[in-house]
Structure formats: structure tokens, C-alpha cells
BASEMI-193847 format. One line per field, with one value per residue (C-alpha): residue in three letters; x, y, z negated. Coordinates in steps of 0.001 Angstrom, whole numbers, plus 500000, padded with zeros to 6 digits. Layout:
// BASEMI-193847
code c(ALA  ...)
px c(X  ...)
py c(Y  ...)
pz c(Z  ...)
This chain:
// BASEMI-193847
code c(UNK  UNK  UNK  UNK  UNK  UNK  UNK  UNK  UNK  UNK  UNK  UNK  UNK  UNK  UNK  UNK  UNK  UNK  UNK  UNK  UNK  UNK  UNK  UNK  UNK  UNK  UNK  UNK  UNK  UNK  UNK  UNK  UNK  UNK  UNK  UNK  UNK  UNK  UNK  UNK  UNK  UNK  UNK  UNK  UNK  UNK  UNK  UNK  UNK  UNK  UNK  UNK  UNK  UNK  UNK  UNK  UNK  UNK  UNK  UNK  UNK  UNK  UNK  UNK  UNK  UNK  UNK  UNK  UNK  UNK  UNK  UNK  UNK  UNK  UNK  UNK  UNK  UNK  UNK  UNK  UNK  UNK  UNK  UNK  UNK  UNK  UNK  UNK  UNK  UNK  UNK  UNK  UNK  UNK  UNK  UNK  UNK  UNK  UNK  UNK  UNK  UNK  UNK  UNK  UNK  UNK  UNK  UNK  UNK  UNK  UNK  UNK  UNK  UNK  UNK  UNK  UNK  UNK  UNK  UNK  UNK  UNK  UNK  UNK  UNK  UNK  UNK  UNK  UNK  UNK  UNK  UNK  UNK  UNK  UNK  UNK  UNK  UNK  UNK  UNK  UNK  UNK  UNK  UNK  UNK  UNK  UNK  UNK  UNK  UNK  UNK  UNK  UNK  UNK  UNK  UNK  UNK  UNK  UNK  UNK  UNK  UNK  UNK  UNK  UNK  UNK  UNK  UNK  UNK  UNK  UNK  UNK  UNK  UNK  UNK  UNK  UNK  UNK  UNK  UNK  UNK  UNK  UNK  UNK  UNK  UNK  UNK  UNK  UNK  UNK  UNK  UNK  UNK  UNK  UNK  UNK  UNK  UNK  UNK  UNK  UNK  UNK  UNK  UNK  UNK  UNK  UNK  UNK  UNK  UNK  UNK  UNK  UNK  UNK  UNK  UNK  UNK  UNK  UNK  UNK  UNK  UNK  UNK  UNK  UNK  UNK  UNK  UNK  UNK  UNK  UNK  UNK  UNK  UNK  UNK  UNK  UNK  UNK  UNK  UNK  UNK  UNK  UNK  UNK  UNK  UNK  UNK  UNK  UNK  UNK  UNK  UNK  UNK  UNK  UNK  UNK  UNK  UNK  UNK  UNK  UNK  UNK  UNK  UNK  UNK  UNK  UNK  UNK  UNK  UNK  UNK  UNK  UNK  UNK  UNK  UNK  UNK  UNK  UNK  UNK  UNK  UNK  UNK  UNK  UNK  UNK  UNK  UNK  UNK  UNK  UNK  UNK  UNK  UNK  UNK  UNK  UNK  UNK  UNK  UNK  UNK  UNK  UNK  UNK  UNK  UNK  UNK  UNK  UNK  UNK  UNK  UNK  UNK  UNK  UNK  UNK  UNK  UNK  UNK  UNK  UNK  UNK  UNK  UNK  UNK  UNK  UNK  UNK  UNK  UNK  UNK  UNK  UNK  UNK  UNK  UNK  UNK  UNK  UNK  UNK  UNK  UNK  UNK  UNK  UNK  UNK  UNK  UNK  UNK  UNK  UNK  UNK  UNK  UNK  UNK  UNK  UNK  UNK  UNK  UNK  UNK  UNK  UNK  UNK  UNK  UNK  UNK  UNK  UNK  UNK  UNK  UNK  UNK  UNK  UNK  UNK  UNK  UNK  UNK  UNK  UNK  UNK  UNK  UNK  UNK  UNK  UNK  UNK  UNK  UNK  UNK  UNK  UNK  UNK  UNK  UNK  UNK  UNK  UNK  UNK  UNK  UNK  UNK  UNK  UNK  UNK  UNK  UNK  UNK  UNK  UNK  UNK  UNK  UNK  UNK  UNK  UNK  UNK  UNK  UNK  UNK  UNK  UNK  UNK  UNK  UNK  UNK  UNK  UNK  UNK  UNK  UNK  UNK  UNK  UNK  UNK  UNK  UNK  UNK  UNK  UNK  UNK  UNK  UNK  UNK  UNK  UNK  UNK  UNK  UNK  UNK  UNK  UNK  UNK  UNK  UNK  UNK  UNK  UNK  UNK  UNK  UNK  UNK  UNK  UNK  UNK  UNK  UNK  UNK  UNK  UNK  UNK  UNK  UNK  UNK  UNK  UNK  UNK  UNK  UNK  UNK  UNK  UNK  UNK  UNK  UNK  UNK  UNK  UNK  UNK  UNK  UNK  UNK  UNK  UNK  UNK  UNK  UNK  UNK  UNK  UNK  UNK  UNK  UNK  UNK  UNK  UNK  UNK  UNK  UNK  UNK  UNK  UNK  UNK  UNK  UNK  UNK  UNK  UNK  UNK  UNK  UNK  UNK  UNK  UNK  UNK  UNK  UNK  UNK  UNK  UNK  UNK)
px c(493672  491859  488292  485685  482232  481982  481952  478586  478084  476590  479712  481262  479328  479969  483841  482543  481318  484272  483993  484179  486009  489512  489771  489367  492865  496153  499163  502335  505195  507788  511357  513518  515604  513181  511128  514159  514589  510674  510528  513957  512155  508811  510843  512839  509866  508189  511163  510952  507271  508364  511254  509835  512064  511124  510967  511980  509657  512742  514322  511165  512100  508481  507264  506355  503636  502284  502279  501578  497558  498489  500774  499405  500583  499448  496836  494462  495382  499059  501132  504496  505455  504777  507189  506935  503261  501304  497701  494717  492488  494800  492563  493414  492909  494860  491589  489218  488704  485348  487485  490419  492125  493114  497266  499173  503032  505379  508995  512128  512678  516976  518987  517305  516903  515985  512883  509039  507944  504170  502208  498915  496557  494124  490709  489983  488579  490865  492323  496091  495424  495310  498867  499591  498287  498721  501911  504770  503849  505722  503859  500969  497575  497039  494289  493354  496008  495194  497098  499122  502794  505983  507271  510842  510089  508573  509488  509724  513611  514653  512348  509764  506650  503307  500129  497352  493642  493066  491228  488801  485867  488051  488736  488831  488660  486569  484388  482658  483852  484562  487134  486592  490225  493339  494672  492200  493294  497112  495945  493599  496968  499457  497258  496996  500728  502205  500010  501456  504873  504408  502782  506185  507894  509397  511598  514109  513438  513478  509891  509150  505552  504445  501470  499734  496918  494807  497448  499289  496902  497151  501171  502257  500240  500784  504227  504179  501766  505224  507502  504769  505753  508801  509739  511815  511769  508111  508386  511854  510502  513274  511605  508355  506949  504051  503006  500743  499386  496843  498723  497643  494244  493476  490049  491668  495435  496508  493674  492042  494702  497323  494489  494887  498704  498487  496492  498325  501617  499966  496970  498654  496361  493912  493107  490843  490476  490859  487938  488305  491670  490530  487539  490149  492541  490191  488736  492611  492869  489790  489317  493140  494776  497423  498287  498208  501103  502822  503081  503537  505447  508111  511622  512541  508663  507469  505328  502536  499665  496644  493770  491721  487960  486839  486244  482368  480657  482130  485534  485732  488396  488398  484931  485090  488465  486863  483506  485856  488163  485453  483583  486668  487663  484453  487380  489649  490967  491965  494245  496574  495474  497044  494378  492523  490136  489099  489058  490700  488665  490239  490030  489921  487101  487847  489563  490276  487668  484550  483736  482723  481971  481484  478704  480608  483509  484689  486771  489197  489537  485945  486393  485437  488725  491294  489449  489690  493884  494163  492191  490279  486394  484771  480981  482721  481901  485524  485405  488832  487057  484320  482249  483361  485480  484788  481895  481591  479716  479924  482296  485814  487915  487048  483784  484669  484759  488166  488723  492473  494425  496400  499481  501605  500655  502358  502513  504150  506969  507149  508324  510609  512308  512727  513875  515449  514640  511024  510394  507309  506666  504069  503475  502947  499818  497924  495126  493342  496404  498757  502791  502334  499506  502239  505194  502667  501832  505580  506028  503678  504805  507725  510158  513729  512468  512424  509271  509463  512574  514874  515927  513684  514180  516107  518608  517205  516619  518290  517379  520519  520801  520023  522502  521517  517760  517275  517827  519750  516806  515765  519752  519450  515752  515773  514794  518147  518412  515589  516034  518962  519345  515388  516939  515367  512464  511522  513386  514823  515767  516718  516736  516461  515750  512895  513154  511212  510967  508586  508219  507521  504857  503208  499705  498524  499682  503503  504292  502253  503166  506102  507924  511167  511671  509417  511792  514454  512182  512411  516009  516217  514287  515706  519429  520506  521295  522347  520220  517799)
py c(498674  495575  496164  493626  493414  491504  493612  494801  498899  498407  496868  499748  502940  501703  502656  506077  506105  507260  506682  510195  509236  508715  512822  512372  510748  512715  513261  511740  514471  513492  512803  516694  514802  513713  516673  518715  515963  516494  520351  520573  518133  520655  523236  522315  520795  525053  526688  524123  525183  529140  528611  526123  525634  527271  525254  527319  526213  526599  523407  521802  518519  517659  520996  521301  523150  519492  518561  522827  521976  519229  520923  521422  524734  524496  522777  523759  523575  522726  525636  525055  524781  521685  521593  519663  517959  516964  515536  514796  511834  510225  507974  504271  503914  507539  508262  507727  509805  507584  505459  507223  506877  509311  509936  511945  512521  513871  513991  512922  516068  514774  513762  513287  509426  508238  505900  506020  504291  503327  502743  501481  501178  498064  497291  496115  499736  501693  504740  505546  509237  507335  506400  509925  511420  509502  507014  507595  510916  514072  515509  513279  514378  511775  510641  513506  516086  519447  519885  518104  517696  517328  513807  512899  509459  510523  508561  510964  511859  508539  508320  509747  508710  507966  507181  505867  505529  502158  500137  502095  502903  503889  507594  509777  507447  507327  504815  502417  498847  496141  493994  490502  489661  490771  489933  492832  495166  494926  495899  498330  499740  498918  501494  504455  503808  504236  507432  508606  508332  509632  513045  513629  512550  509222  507046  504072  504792  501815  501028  499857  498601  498472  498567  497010  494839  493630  495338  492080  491135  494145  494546  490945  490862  494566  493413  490689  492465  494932  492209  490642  494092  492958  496697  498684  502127  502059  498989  498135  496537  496221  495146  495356  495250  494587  495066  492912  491422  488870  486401  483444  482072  484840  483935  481120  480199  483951  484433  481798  479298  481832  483520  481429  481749  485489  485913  483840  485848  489509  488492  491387  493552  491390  490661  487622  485873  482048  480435  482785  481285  477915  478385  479729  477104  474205  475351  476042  472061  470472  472204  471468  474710  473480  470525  472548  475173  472278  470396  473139  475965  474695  475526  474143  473660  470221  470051  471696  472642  471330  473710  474775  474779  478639  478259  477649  479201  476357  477125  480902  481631  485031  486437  485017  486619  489703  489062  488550  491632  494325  493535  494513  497451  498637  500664  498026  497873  494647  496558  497404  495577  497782  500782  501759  504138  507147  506684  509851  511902  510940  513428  510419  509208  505568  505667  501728  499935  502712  504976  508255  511775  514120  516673  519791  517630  517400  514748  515983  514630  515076  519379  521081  523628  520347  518736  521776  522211  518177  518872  516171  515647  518012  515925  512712  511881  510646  508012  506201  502680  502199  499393  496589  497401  493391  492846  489408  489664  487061  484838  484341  482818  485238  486451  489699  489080  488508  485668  485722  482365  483651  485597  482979  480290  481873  486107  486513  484208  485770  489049  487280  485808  488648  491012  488789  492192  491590  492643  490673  492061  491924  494270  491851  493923  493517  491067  491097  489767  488152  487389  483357  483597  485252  483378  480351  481556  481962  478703  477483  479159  477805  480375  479643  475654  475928  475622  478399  479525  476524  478680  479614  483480  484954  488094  491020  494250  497007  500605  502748  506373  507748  508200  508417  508246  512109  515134  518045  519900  517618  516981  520601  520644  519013  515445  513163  515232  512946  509870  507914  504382  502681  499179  495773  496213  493206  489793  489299  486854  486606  484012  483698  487156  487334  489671  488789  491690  491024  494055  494570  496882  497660  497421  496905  500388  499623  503623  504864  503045  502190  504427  504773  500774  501063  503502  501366  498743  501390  501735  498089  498093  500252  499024  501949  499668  495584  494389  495617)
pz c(499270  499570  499078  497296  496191  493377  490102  488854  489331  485847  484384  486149  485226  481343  482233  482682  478842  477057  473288  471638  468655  471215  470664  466737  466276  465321  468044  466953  467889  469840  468634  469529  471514  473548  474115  475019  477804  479032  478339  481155  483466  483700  483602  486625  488353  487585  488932  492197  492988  492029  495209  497479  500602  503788  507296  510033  513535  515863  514205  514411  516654  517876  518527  522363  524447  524390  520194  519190  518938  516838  514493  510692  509457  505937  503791  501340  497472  498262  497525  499500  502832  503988  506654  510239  510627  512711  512818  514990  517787  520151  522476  523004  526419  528085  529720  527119  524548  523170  521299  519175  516722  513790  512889  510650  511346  509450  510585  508280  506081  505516  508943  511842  513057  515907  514503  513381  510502  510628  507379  507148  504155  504246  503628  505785  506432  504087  505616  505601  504259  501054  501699  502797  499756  496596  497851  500138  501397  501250  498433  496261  494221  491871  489743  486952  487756  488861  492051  494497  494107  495561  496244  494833  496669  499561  502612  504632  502708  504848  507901  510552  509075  510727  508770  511278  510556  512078  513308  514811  512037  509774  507960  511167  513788  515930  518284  517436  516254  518964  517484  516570  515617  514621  518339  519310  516874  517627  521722  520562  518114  521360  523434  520953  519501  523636  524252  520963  521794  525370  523311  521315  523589  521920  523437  522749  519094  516294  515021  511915  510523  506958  505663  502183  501043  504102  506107  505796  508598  510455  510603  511131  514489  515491  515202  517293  519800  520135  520542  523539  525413  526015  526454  523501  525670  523759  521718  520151  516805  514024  511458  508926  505102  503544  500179  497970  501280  502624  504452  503327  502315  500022  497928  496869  497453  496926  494006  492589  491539  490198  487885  484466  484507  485100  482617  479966  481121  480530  477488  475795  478467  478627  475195  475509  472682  471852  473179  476545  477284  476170  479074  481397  480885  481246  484806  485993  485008  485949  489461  490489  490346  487610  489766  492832  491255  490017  493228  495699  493939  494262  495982  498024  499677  498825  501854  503774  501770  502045  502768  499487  500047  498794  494429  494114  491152  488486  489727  490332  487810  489202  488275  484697  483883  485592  483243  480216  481018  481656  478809  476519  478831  480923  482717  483491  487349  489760  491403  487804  484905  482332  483564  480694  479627  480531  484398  485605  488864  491793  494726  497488  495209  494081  490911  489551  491161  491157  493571  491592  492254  489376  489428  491303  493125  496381  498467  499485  503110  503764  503194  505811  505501  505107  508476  509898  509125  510093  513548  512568  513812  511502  511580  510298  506891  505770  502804  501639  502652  505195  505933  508272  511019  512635  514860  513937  510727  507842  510265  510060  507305  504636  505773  506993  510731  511453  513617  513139  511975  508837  509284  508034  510575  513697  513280  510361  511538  514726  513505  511179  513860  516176  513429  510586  508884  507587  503314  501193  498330  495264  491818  489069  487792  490423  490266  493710  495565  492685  492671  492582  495202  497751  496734  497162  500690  501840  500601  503272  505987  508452  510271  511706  511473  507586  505646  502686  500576  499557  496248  493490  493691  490580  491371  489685  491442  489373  490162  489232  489192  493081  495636  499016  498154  498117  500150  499137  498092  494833  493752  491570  490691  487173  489173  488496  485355  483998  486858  485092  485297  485890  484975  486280  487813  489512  491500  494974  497230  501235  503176  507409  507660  505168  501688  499133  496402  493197  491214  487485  486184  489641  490619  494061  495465  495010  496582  494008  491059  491326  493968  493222  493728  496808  498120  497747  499464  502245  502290  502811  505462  507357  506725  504532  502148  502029  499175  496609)
């Protein structure tokens, strides 16, 4: 999640106000046909929770004298048996325990594999327990529903997953802040990643690092840190993925200019009337942004792209759709712009773009009992996105510290080229990072000697019934009884080792709204399968 300031808590609070009259209309019943097909799929999904499966500790693979205070036995409000976990503070530096950071691991639950998958959620600030919970972990507690739940699409069905609260002031970390770059993050990750594996015991395995949203920062130059080791006993990268990430310049190449044509695509959301587009359309002319598209989206790359100066307030194309938007839906979200009222209580506490706590609710990661189960510091008040995690203040290309040079200039092409297995990918429905803003970036970037794709991409991604996507446990539970054929669901294109997946209907959390494709994503990634 990519976190920023700039819509009004008044705006925001009015998305609370639901209109009362929403109850007052009448249901239109479903056709039989299809409420036989939903009444099997609950059903199926009731008899999985009445017979949950049952993990036996003597084939757990981690478990050791070493990783037994770390293991997580059970947490509150989920009702199954979660399996192999394990959670807690392992310190950057072996001998210090001042400076830690916070992990959650949760081996493959289908054949074991000899690699780690690392997620990380952005921010910056964002803990990865948000990934853990409500996107590619093995069971997710959504916004509005009652209880957590299994997760068809959980990653863990392909891979050993770690999520990692990093950098340090974020979720359960702990320390205090001391980076000034991305360059010190990736040493600061380098350290606590090493003592990890020397705790479980991990060697020679395959590492890959994905991550989403300002994580496009933090994974490109983890990455590369990896690859400086020059060591794959601890190290052996073989690939990475971000989602909906900022890589480029993101306030205005990866925001600002793509704004007017994402909102003509998608004014069926939107709603703005004629004079609003008009407005729109007019800024998107006179401050450049049309010629800009014209002149550098373009495939093959027409050239190197000059360096936008940030959108003053005549030019901010952003804010004025945002003004325009919320002011026909008080509830409507950057991060998904088909999210509509009422916003839904979120137990990480951030539904859309609000952070909200209803009289009588808890977080759920700040409970004493689930911090207790997690072993994680129980006087840390967790919140999904802390403050910033940079040192440097207002400095830095965005303003948030981070000294960095953006990924695309040297990182991101780095990994490329050491892998030629790295996945880019954006949810049209998101707003904060948008498609044409990361397609724009990868067009100014230069790896293998090429700058950007030479083909306009254009095969579709078609999501066909599962085959190797689940483990034996969900093949007879009622889930491919209602998981036929998902159709197109977004474009793809490869070149020099780079994947570029654009995929329909998603928001900004790709695992959690759309993540059956992100699992294919996944499978990608890790060379299950050849294409998308």
C-alpha cells in the first residue's frame, strides 16, 4: 500500500454517512440456476470448515530445538489448524537485538521446495501482515466479513512464504529509523534475511522477492543487494515481482500524466459529468501530458524521457479528479475506483483510503492475545502504516526521505539481468500507481542494452480452469466446482527476461483482488509455468 496525504478527513468521514434509503429498495432473486450454483459453493466451503485438515508436528520441516519458541500453534478467531508457522524479532546485526525486525513464515502447505518467497507490503511504512492477512496468505479476513477464511489462492499451495515487517519502524519491528536510502535498507534486510536463514537452517535455497506499491523500491535494491553477495549458499536470487510499483518518478510520470486518460477509459465509475471531463481534458493538454503519452508511449521507446518537474497546483490532475470523484462517492478509494459505498470495517483498520475504528472494535494485530500467539513485542502499538521510516525528512525525490535514484535507473535492471526472471505488473483500477504510468516507466528504463519493450504488449492472459494451482485438499471442497474458466483477465508480454502482466478489474492489492491471476503471476515466477 502506498500511503498519501492528500484527501481531506472531512471529505472522508462523509463516506462514513450511508444514505438510509439504500435498505428501502427490493432484492431482485436470483435466477434457480444460479442459486443452486452459490447454495453448493457455501455449502462445500461449510462442510470444509466442519473437517479442516490436521498438520501433524513430526512432518513439520522447520521445527528444531532452535525455531520451537518461534512456532505459532494457533491464532485467535481462526478456527482451523493453521498448520506450520512461525513468527517473531530476528535482530539485524546477530548480536544486537536493539534493532529487529518482525517475520512471519509459513512453509509450502503442497510439495516441499527447496525456496523462500519474500513478500513485502509498501508504504513506505506498510507492514507485510497486511499481505499475510487479507492477500496471499494461507487464510484471509477481509473487509466486512465475520471471520477469517481459508485461502484457495494462498501462496503458500506453491511456495515457502515469508512476510517481513521492514524497514525497521514498521508493524513489529523494532529500533529506531536510521536509513536514509534504499541502499541502507537492502543491508539493513541483507543482515536480518542471513540470521534468518541460519535459524531454520536454510541453505542453497532459490530466493525470490516480491513485494507491492512502494515495495517497488524496496525489492529491486534488496535484490540487487543479494546479487552484491556474490554468495547463493545464503543468497542465490532467481528472480522477483512487484505489483503496482513505484519505479519510476511516481507524482508525476507514474500519476499525473496518465490521470485524464484513465479517467475517460473507466467514466462509467467515475461519473463526472461534461464540464468535469472538459476541465480534465484541457489541463491533460495545456500542461503537456497528452503530448508527453503521445511522444513517449510508444513501442518501441522513442527515446529517454525527459524529467517532469512535480504538477504544481494548475496542473495537479490528480487532486481535481480526486475533488470531482469524492464529491459523487464520499466513499470512493485510490487504491480501486469501483469501491463504493458503505465502507465495510476492516480489522487492519484502513478500509479504502480512511483509517476507522468503530466504537467497540479492535485491530486485530494490535490484540494483546494475537501478539501474544505471534511472539511479537506485546507494548508495540501495531498500525498497518506508520509514519516515516527515512531519517532524512522532506528530502529525497518524493519527499519522503529516500535518497535512492529510481529503481529503473540501475536496480531494477540489475535484477533483470541476473535473473531474466523478473514480473511487472499493474491492476487497471488502481489510481495511486496507474497501468500507463508503469508501462511509461519501463519504457524508460534500459536492460540487456535495450531501452523499453520494442512490441506494444497485446497477448491476453486467460485464466482457465486450475490445474496445478491447488493442493489436494481444495480439489473436493466445492472450490473448482464454482472456479471454471475466469476468461481474459488482463495483457502480457516478455521480453529480455522482463514479464509484463496488466490485469483487468484489480485495484492496487493485486493478491487481494484479483488472486487467482496473481497466483498465476506466482506460478510464473517461479517457473511452474512458461507464460501467463
Amino acid at each position: 500500500m502506498l500511503v498519501q496525504p492528500f484527501i481531506s478527513m472531512a471529505v472522508l468521514v462523509a463516506g462514513l454517512l450511508v444514505d438510509s434509503t439504500w435498505a428501502k429498495g427490493t432484492r431482485v432473486p436470483l435466477p434457480p440456476s444460479v442459486q443452486r450454483r452459490y447454495e453448493a459453493h457455501y455449502e462445500a466451503m461449510a462442510a470444509k470448515r466442519a473437517t479442516p485438515q490436521v498438520f501433524d508436528t513430526k512432518d513439520f520441516r522447520f521445527l528444531s530445538n532452535k525455531t520451537s519458541p518461534y512456532r505459532v500453534e494457533s491464532l485467535p478467531d481462526v478456527d482451523f489448524d493453521i498448520g506450520e508457522m512461525y513468527s517473531g524479532l530476528v535482530p539485524i546485526e546477530s548480536k544486537n537485538k536493539s534493532r529487529e525486525l518482525f517475520f512471519v513464515f509459513q512453509p509450502t502447505i503442497g510439495a516441499p521446495v527447496d525456496e523462500i518467497t519474500i513478500w513485502l507490503n509498501g508504504g513506505p511504512g506498510c507492514s507485510s501482515l497486511e499481505g499475510f492477512l487479507q492477500e496471499n496468505g494461507r487464510f484471509v479476513w477481509q473487509s466486512g466479513t465475520f471471520a477469517p477464511v481459508e485461502n484457495p489462492y494462498s501462496w503458500v499451495n506453491l511456495t515457502n512464504m515469508l512476510w517481513v515487517d521492514q524497514p525497521v519502524g514498521t508493524g513489529f519491528s523494532t529500533g529506531t529509523p536510521t536509513a536514509i536510502s534504499e541502499e541502507d535498507i537492502a543491508q539493513d534486510f541483507v543482515g536480518f534475511f542471513k540470521n534468518f536463514e541460519i535459524l531454520f537452517g536454510i541453505k542453497k535455497f532459490k530466493i525470490y522477492v516480491t513485494g507491492e506499491s512502494y515495495a517497488g523500491r524496496y525489492v529491486p535494491y534488496i535484490s540487487a543487494a543479494f546479487i552484491d553477495q556474490n554468495d547463493t549458499e545464503y543468497f542465490d536470487l532467481k528472480g522477483a515481482m512487484v505489483y503496482d510499483p513505484v519505479i519510476g518518478a511516481y507524482t508525476t510520470a507514474q500519476e499525473e500524466v496518465p490521470t485524464y486518460p484513465l479517467v475517460e477509459a473507466n467514466n462509467n465509475l467515475f461519473n463526472f459529468n461534461e464540464t468535469q471531463l472538459a476541465t480534465l481534458k484541457e489541463l491533460h493538454q495545456s500542461c503537456g501530458y497528452e503530448a508527453y503519452l503521445e511522444k513517449y508511449l510508444t513501442f518501441p521507446a522513442s527515446g529517454v524521457q525527459p524529467v517532469l518537474e512535480e504538477a504544481n497546483s494548475t496542473c495537479d490532475i490528480l487532486d481535481l479528479a480526486l475533488e470531482y470523484a469524492l464529491g459523487i462517492n464520499p466513499c470512493f478509494s485510490i487504491y480501486e475506483i469501483s469501491t463504493s459505498c458503505p465502507l465495510q470495517w476492516d480489522v487492519l483498520g484502513f478500509p479504502g483510503s480512511l483509517s476507522y475504528l468503530p466504537a467497540g472494535a479492535t485491530i486485530y494485530f494490535d490484540r494483546a492475545d494475537v501478539k501474544k500467539a505471534l511472539h511479537a513485542p506485546p507494548n508495540t502499538t501495531w498500525t498497518e502504516c506508520a509514519g516515516n521510516v527515512f531519517v532524512g525528512g522532506n528530502s529525497g525525490p518524493e519527499g519522503l526521505g529516500d535518497l535512492s535514484l529510481d529503481p529503473i535507473q540501475h536496480a531494477l535492471p540489475k535484477v533483470i539481468e541476473h535473473t531474466n526472471r523478473v514480473l511487472v505488473s499493474n491492476g487497471d483500477y488502481d489510481m495511486i500507481i496507474q497501468t500507463n504510468g508503469t508501462l511509461l516507466a519501463i519504457q524508460n528504463m534500459t536492460w540487456h542494452g535495450t531501452l523499453g519493450f520494442n512490441e506494444r504488449p497485446s497477448k491476453e492472459i486467460y485464466i482457465h480452469t486450475p490445474d496445478l494451482v491447488y493442493p489436494a485438499q481444495f480439489n473436493e471442497s466445492g472450490y473448482t466446482g464454482s472456479d471454471g474458466p475466469q476468461g481474459t483477465m488482463g495483457i502480457q508480454h516478455f521480453e529480455r527476461g522482463l514479464m509484463w502482466a496488466q490485469t483487468y478489474q484489480s485495484g492496487h492489492m493485486q493478491p487481494e483482488y484479483q488472486p487467482r491471476v496473481s497466483l498465476r503471476h506466482l506460478e510464473w515466477l517461479l517457473g511452474r509455468v512458461d507464460e501467463l
